[in-house]
N, C-alpha and C positions, 0 to 999 in steps of 0.2 A: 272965593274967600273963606267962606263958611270950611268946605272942605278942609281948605288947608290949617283953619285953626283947628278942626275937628283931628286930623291926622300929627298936626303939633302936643294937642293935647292927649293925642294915646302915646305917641312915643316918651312925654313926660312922666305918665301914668307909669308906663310901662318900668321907665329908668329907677321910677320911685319903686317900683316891687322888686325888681332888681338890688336896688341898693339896702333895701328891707334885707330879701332876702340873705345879703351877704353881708348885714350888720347881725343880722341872728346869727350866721354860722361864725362867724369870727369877732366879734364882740365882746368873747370872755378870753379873748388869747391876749390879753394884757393883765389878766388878773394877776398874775406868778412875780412880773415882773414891777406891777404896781408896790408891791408888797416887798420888795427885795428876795425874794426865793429863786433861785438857779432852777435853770430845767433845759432840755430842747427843744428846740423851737419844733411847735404843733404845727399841721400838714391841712390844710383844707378836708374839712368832711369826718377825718380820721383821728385828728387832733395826735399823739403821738403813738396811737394803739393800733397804725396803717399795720402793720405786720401779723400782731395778734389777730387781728378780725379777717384778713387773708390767708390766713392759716399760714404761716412764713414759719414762726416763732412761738413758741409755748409762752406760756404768760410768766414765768422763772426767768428764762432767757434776755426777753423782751426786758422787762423791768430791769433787770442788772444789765442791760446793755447801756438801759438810761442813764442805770446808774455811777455807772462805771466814769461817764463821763466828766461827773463832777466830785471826783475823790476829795474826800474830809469832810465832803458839806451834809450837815447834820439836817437837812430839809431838802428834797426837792422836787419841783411845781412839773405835775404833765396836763394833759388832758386827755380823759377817756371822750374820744370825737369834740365835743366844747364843753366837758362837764370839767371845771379842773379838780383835779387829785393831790395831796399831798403826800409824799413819799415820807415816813419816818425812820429816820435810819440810827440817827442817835441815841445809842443805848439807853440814855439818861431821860434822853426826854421822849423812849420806846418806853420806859416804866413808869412816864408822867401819865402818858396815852392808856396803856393796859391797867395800872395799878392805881399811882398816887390823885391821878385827878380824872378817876373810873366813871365818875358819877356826870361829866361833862360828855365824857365818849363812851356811855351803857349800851347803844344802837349800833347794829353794826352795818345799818345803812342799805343794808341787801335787798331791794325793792320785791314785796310780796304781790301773790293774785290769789288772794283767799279764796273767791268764786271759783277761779278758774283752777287753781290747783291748792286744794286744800290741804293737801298733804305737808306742802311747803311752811304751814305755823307748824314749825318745830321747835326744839329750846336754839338752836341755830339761829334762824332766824327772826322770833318772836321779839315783838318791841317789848321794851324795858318793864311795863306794867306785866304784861302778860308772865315775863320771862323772869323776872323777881316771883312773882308767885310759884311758878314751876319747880324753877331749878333747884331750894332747899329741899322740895317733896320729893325730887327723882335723888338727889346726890347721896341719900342713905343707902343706894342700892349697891354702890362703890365702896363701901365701909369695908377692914378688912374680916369682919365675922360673912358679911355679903357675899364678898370676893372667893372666899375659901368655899363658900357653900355653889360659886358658879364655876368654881375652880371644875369641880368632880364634872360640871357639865360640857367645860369644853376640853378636859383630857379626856371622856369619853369619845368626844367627837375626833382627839388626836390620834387617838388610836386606831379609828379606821382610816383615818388620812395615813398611820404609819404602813399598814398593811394594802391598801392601794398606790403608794408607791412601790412596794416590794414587787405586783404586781406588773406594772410599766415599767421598773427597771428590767426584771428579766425580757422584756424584748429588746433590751440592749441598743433602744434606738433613745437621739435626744428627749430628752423631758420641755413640754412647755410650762414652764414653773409660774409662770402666771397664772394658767388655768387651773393646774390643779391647786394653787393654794387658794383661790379664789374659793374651789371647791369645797376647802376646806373651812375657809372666813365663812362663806354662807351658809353650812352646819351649823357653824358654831352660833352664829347670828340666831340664825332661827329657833335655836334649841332655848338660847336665855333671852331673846328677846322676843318671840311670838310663842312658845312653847311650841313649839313643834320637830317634828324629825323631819328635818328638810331631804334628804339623804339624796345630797346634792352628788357625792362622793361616786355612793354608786348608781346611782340611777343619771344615766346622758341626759335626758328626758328630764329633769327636776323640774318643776315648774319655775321654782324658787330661784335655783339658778337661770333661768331663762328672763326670768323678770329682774334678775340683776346684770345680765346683760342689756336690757333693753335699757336701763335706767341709766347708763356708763356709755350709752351707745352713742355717736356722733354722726348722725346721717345729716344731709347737705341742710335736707329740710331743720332737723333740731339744732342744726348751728345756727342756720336764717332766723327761726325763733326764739333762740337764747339771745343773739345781740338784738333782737327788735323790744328784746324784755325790756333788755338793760337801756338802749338805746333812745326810743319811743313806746313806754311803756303805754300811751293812750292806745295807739294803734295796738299791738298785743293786746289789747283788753279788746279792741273794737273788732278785730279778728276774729277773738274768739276761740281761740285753737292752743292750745297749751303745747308748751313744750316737751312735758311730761307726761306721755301715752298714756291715754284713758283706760287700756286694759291694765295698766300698771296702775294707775291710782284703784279702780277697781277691785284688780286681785288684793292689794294689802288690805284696802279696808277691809270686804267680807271674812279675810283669814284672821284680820283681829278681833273681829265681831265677830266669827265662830268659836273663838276662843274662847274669847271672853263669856258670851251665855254659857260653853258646857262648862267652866269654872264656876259661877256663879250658880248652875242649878245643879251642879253636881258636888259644889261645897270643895273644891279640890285646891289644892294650895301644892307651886312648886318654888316658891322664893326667889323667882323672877323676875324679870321690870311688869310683866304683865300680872300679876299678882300686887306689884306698886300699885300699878294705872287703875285694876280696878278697885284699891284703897281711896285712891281720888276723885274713881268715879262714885264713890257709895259716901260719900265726904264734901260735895259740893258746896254745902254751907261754910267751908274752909277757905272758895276763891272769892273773887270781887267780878267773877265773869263766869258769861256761860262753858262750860266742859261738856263739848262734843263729841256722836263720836270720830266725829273727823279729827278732832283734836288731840281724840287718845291716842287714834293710829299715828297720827304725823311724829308722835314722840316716839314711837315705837320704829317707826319708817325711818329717821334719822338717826338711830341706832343700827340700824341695816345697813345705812348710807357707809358712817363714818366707819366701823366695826367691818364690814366685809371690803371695802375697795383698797382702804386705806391700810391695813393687817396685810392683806394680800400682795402688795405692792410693795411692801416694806421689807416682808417676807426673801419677796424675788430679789427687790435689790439687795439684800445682804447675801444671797447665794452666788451672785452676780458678782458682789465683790469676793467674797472667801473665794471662789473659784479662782482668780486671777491672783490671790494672796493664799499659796496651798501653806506658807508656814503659819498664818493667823487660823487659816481654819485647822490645822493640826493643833494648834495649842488650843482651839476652841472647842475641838473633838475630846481631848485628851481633858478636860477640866469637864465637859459631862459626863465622860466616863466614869469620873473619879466621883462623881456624884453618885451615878445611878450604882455604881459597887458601895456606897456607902450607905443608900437607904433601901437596901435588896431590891436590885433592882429595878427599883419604881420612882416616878417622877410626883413630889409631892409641890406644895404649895411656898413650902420653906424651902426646900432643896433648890426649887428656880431663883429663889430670891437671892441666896446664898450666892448663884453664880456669878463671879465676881467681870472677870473676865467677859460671858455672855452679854453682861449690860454694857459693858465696854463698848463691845459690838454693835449692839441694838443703837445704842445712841451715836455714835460714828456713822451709822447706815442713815440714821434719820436727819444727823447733821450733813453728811455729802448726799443726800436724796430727799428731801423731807418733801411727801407727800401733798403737802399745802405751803405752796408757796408765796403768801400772800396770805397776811389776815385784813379784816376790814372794820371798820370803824367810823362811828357819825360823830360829829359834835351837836351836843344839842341844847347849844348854850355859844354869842360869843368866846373866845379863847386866845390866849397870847399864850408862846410859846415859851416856859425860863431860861432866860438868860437871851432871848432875842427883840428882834422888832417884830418879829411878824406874828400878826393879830386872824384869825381865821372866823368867820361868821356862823351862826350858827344854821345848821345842816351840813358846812363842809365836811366831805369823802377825805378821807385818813388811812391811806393805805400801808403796813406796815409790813418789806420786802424782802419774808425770810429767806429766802435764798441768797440773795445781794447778802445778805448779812451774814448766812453761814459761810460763804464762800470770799468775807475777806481776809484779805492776807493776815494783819493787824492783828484779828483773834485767833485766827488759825493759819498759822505758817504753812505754805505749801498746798493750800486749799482744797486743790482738785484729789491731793494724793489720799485714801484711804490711809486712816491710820489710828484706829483700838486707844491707843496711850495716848491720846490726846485726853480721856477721858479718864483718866488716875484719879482718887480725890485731890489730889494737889493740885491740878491741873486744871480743875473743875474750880475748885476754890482761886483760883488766880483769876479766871476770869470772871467779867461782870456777867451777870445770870440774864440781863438781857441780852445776850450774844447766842441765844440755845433754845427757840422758838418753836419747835415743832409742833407745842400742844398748845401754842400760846400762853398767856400769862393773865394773873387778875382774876374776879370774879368770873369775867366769861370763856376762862379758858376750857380745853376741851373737858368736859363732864367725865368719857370714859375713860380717860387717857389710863389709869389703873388698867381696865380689862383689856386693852389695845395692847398692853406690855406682857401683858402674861398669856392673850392669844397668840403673840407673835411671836417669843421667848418658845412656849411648848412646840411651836410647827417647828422652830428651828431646830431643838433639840430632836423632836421624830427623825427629821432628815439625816440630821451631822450624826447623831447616834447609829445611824443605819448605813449610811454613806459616803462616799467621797464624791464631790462634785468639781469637774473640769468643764473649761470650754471646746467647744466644738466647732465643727464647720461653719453650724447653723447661730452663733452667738454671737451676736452685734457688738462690735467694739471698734471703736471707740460710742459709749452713749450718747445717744444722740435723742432728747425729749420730743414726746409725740404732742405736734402743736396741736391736734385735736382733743387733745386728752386738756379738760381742767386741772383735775390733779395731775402731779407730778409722773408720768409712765415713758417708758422706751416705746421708741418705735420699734413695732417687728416683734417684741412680745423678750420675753426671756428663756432661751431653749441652752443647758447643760446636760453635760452628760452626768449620769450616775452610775456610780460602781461601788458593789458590798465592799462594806470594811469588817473586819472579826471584832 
């Protein structure tokens, strides 16, 4: 008798961790619908992000797949595994989120491991205290007297990028325009953000460039640790084990810390962000916290981040498209030419700006490819949404889907199609300014977004000034997004041909 209540009461036991268990994992999958919010329906375990975390689907893909489903609706409810996510998709209330009611969504939510990877407090990801104090001290560095002064730094660095492609074109085999513009973003990085000559360009061997591969890198292992971040951050921390290679956090810190002493015992000034940082670091009495030097590098490290992958990548896809559009890159050839015969031959600071047509481009590349597709945002305050019922708690995830959003019909006719004139000022001014996300918007929009435009503008101009570029055997088309890649990249890399133009 004893036995058998003994074996009645494990099987109830049991039934009860059972149904724990599967009240935990599915417990919040009535949040969306509580609240009136449209979504699809979440998957055990996965909640609706089964593809992204299988590596199926790029997180661009994935999200407008969701999104797709529910055309017109200005909200809609997923789940990252059981966390739910709000999708904002409504222009109006995408500038409630970024702009008008900023000070409810300042966090952008992104789960840190200070211990574990210190690099990670950047203005990116830094909470609101930290990150109000920072961002007016670094934002002087973007001024246009700044800009013009880092101007010289990175057409220095274009110019060896011009002459190492001359180089690889005459072997007359396809170009990986990935790499070498990459090569060129981490020059250019290095030169205004660490001071240093990375001389990524010519040397295979770069360190720099090798630690910017590693940091971009998507091995089985740094995927399994990227979703345990996001997913079970306890665990990750109890782990131990960062996702970001300890000789990567390593190598930046000592190169900014060697910097920085022979600047400071050498008294030497090159009007750099590293000439900022150690303004802030000899200035302490200015924060409400301690300024590490982990702290300085991490601000310098996400300038690395945003400034080398994302330039690079911008770079390729706009060659990627002129290639397949040879009469837009004709008329894009033909309006630099007419530049550089008009300032004796040389590429200045006003001369890029002027180029009317080139931003055309640049922002067409960004609108059909943008780099980040997905901004992120906390509420850190209850919040009801204008003009709805739905009420969000404070902590909810706020996910704002820029690619869903560039790529609807409604703002941009014909979507998928490449096409310069979308970008007229008429055409600009017609539509609402939250329909054009690349750099984000608000206070915490991107910091460099200035220097992003005139690194990626001069690499264009190196090329199209020197070249024609077609596709080849070796050239992936239709695009197809690399689901391991965070940011926005092709699979298979971007390979064009190149041939001199007079």
């Amino acid at each position: 008798m004893i036995g058998v209540l003994g074996t009645v009461e494990m099987l109830c036991a049991l039934a009860a961790i059972l149904t724990g268990i599967w009240y935990y994992l599915v417990g919040n999958y009535g949040f969306w619908k509580e609240r009136g919010v449209p979504g699809p329906e979440p998957r055990l375990l996965f909640g609706n992000i089964k593809d992204i975390m299988l590596v199926r689907d790029s997180f661009g893909e994935s999200l407008k797949k969701m999104c797709d489903q529910f055309p017109g609706a200005p909200l809609v409810g997923i789940y990252a595994r059981r966390t739910p996510v709000l999708l904002v998709r409504d222009p109006e209330l995408v500038k409630d989120v970024m702009i008008k009611d900023f000070s409810t969504f300042s966090e952008r939510g992104n789960p840190m491991h200070e211990k574990m990877e210190p690099l990670a407090a950047h203005l990116f990801n830094l909470e609101t205290k930290r990150w109000r104090s920072l961002r007016p001290k670094l934002s002087p560095l973007f001024t246009t007297g700044k800009m013009k002064h880092m101007f010289a730094l990175i057409l220095e660095c274009a110019d060896y990028f011009e002459k190492y492609i001359h180089i690889l074109a005459e072997k007359g085999e396809p170009i990986d325009c990935r790499e070498i513009t990459a090569k060129f973003t981490t020059d250019v990085i290095g030169s205004c953000a660490f001071g240093l000559q990375m001389n990524a360009i010519g040397d295979e061997d770069s360190e720099f460039r090798k630690m910017g591969r590693k940091v971009f890198e998507v091995s089985l292992k740094a995927r399994i640790l990227q979703i345990m971040r996001m997913a079970a951050p306890w665990l990750y921390e109890l782990i131990g084990i960062s996702a970001l290679p300890l000789d990567v956090q390593q190598f930046f810190m000592s190169s900014m810390k060697e910097t920085i002493d022979y600047r400071m015992k050498n008294d030497f000034r090159r009007g750099d962000l590293v000439d900022m940082l150690i303004e802030i670091k000899n200035n302490p009495e200015k924060l409400d916290f301690e300024l590490t030097d982990a702290l300085i590098t991490a601000q310098a490290f996400v300038f690395f981040l945003a400034g080398f992958e994302t330039s690079s990548t911008t770079i390729s896809h706009a060659l990627l498209e002129l290639a397949q559009y040879q009469d837009i890159q004709d008329r894009l050839r033909k309006e630099i030419k007419e530049s550089l015969k008009a300032n004796n031959h040389s590429v200045t600071y006003d001369s890029v700006k002027e180029m009317k047509y080139l931003d055309m481009v640049f922002q067409e590349t960004l609108r059909l490819r943008p780099p980040v597709v997905f901004h992120m945002r906390k509420a850190v305050t209850d919040y009801t949404f204008r003009g709805t019922n739905v009420t969000i708690p404070k902590g909810q995830k706020v996910w704002i889907p820029v690619w869903d959003i560039h790529q609807n019909p409604e703002y941009y006719p014909k979507p998928e199609v490449f096409d310069p004139e979308r970008f007229t000022d008429d055409m600009r001014q017609a539509r609402h300014p939250m329909t054009y996300l690349p750099f984000g918007d608000g206070p915490r929009n991107c910091i460099g977004a200035r220097f992003a435009v005139y690194q990626t503008k001069l690499g264009l101009i190196k090329v199209l000034s020197n070249f024609k570029v077609d596709v080849c055997d070796k050239t992936h088309i239709p695009y197809k997004p690399d689901p391991k890649s965070f940011l926005l990249a092709p699979i298979g890399g971007v390979y064009l041909q190149f041939s001199k133009v007079n």
